[in-house]
N, C-alpha and C positions, 0 to 999 in steps of 0.2 A: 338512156345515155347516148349521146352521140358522138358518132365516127366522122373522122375526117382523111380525107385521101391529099397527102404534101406531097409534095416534090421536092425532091433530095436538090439543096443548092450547094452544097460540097460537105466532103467530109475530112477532115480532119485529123493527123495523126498526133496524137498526144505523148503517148510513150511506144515503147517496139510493142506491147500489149493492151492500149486503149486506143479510141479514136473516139473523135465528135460529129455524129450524123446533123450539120443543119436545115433544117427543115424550113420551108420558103411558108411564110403564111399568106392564107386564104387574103385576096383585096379588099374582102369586105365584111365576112363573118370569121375572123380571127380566132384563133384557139386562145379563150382565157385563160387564166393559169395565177395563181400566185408562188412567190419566192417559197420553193419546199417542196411543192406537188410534184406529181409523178403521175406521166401519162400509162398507158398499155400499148403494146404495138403488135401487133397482127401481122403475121410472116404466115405462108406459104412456100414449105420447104421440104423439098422431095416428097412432094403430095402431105405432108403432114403440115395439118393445122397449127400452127402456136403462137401464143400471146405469151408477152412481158411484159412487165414493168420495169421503166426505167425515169429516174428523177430529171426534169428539164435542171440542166445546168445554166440556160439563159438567163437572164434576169428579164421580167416582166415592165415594161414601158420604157426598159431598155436598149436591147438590145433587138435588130429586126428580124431575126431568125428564131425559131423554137430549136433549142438545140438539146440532143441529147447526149451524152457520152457511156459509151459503155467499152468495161474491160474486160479482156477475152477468159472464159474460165477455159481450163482442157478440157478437154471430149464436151464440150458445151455445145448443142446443136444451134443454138442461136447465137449466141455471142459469137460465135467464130465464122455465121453467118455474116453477122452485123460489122465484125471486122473488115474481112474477107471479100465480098463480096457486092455489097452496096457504095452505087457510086452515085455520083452528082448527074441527074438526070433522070434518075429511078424515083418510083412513088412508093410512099411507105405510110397503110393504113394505121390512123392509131383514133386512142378515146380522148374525150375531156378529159380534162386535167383534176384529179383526187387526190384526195391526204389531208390529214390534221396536223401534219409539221409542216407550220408556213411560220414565215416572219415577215408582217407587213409595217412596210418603211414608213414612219411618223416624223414629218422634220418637227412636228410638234415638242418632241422629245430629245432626252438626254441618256443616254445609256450608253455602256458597255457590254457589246455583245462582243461575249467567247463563242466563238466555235471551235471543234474538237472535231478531226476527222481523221481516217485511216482509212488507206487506197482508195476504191473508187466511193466508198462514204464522202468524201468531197464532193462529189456532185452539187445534192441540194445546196447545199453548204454555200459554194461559190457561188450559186443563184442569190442567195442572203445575202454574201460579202456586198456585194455590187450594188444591191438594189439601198442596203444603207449609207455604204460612202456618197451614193451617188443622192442617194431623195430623204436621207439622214443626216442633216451635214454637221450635226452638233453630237453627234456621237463619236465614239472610236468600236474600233473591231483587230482584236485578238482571235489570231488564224493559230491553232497548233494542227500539227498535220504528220501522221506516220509516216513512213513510206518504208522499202527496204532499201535504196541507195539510190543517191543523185538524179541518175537517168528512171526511174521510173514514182517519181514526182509530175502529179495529172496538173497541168492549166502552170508549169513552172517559170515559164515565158511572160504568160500573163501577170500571174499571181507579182513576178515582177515590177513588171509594167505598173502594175497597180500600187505596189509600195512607195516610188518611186510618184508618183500622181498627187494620191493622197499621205506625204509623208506626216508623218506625226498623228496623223488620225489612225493608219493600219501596221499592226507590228505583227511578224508573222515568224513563227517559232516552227521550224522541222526537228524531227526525231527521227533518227534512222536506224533502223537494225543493221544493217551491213553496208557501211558507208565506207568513201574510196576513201586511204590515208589519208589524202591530203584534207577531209571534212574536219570543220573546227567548230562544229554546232554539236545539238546535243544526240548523243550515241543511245542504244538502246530503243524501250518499247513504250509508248503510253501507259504505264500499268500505275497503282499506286501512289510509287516515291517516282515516279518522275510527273504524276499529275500533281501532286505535292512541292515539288523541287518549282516547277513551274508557274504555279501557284503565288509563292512567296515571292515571285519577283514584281507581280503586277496585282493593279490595285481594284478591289472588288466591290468597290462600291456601286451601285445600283447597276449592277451586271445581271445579264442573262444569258445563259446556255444553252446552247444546241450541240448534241453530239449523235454523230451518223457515223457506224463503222462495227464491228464484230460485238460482240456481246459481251464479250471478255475486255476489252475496251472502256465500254459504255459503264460496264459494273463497276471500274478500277475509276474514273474520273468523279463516278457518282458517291463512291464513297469516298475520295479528297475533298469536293466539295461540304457533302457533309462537315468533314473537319472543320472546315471554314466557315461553318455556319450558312451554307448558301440555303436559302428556303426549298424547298421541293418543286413551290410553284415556279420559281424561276430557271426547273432543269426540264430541257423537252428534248426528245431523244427519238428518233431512228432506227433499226435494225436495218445491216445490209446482210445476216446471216439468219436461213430460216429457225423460229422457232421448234423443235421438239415435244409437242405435243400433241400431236390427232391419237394416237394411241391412247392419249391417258383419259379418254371422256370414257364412263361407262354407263350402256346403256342399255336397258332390259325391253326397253315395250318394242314390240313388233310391230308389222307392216299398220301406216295407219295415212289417210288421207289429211293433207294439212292442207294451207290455205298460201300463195301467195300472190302479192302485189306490186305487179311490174310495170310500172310506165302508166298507173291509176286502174290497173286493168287486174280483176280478181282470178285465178288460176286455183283450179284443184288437182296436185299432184299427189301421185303415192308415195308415199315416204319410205323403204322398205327399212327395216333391221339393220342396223350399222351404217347407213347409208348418210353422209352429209346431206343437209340441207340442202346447198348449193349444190348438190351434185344429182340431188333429187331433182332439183329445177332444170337443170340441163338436160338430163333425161328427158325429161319431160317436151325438152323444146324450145323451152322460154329461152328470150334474150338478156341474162342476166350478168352483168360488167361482173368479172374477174380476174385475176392473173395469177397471184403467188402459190394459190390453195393450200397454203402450210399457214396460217394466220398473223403474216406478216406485212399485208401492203393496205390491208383497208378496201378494197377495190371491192369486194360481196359484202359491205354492211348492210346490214338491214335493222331494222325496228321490231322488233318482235311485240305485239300488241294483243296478241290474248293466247294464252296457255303457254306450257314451260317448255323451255330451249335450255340445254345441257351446253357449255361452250370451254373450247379446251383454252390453259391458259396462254393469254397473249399479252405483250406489251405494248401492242396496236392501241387500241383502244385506252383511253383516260377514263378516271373512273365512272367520273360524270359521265360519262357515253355509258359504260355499263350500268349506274343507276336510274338511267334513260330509256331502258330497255333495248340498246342498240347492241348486234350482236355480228363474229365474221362467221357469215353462214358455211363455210369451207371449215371451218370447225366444230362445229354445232350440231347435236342432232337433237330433233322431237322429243321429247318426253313424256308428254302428256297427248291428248286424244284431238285436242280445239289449236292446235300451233295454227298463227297466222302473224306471215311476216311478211313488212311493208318495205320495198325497195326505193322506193318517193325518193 
């Protein structure tokens, strides 16, 4: 995987708790990316190591910036970093760009993309909005968007700007939990009856979805659609809340030597007893692309190519990747004696 060193070309304040890092790219070997991906970023801070991931908010042949946004969580050593402290003239190491939630723009095409976002879940989201009004022209796009009141609405300037550009092609619906009196949109939470309520106003026909935002979200919009007959293929979905399960793998076999393959290059590490996959390889030394370690960002996929890999559950992964034999090593351990997994 490779690393790139940008130069911070400003940053951005979004709400009193996000901001947008833009990143200047390289003159000549550019950071690829498509609409959805999400890079890692490599901080040094107070001598501690740490990576993140965080989704480019730019759109790709669009905009000249790689930009990211992120919002601040409390006692978050990075985010309040990344707030706080990074300014326009600073360099900020990050990776390729990963993920299997992209939506690449076809003016070939006719569709209705919904997206579905809650707080900083709009990131990807807005990368997508942009890249289809802009190289999609025979489409429209349905923005619903949580937030908890007025002022902490991410890209609300823009998102503007942009209704007002593309009108009749982008219609854009807020939901607010704790909105000031004078709001006359709709009050309340994404859940259910208001992805229902919403639903019924606008017209479904060869629509597809994207929704990036808590799980409790994601679960309440996926089963409105259902009502509505939407197919399954046309729902693809994000978590910005880690999953819940590295606890639940159970695993008996003991210390055992497995195989891995990093960058074409075969590696024998010790696997010990309860020990992740991915975290076997770090030990070990290798340079192996991660970030989220809770089996949420995609970032430690691998292929797992001969013998059995135990993997806790995640909605990263389609299933087709799991009948693929692709697994996120940050959740997975060894099971059997011959494990050899291909990081390619």
């Amino acid at each position: 995987m490779n690393k790139y060193t940008l130069k911070v070309k400003d940053v951005v304040k979004e709400t009193s708790d996000a901001v947008t890092i833009k990143l200047k790219q390289p003159l000549f070997k550019k950071v690829q990316f498509s609409a959805g991906q999400f890079i890692s970023v490599y901080n040094d801070i107070d001598s501690k190591k740490t990576i993140r991931s965080y989704s480019v908010s730019s759109a790709p042949h669009l905009d000249a910036t790689l930009d990211i946004t992120i919002k601040r969580v409390e006692g978050g050593l990075v985010s309040n970093y990344l707030n706080d402290t990074v300014k326009a003239g600073d360099s900020l190491e990050i990776s390729d760009a990963m993920g299997t939630f992209v939506l690449e723009a076809d003016n070939s095409k006719t569709r209705n993309i919904f997206l579905w976002a809650a707080g900083s879940g709009i990131s990807p989201l807005f990368s997508m909005l942009k890249s289809i009004l802009f190289f999609e022209k025979n489409s429209n796009v349905y923005l619903i968007y949580g937030n908890r009141n007025e002022d902490s609405i991410i890209f609300n300037e823009h998102l503007n700007e942009l209704k007002s550009k593309f009108e009749g092609r982008l219609e854009i619906i807020h939901v607010l939990s704790q909105p000031s009196a004078e709001w006359g949109g709709f009050k309340g939470r994404i859940d259910d009856v208001m992805a229902v309520n919403v639903l019924n106003r606008l017209t479904l026909d060869n629509s597809e979805h994207f929704l990036c935002g808590p799980e409790g979200m994601m679960t309440s919009v996926e089963s409105a659609l259902k009502r509505f007959k939407v197919p399954a293929s046309k729902v693809y979905k994000e978590s910005f809340v880690p999953v819940d399960n590295a606890e639940s793998v159970n695993v008996d076999l003991g210390d055992e030597m497995i195989t891995l393959v990093v960058d074409g290059e075969e590696h024998q590490v010790e696997a010990k007893a309860g020990v992740s996959i991915l975290d076997a390889g770090l030990d070990a030394g290798l340079d192996i692309p991660y970030s989220c370690q809770n089996g949420v960002c995609t970032a430690c996929k691998g292929k797992c190519v001969s013998g059995k890999v135990e993997m806790g559950d995640s909605v990263a992964l389609s299933q087709s990747e799991k009948n693929e034999g692709y697994v996120l090593t940050c959740i997975s351990h060894a099971v059997s004696k011959d494990v050899k997994i291909d990081y390619s």
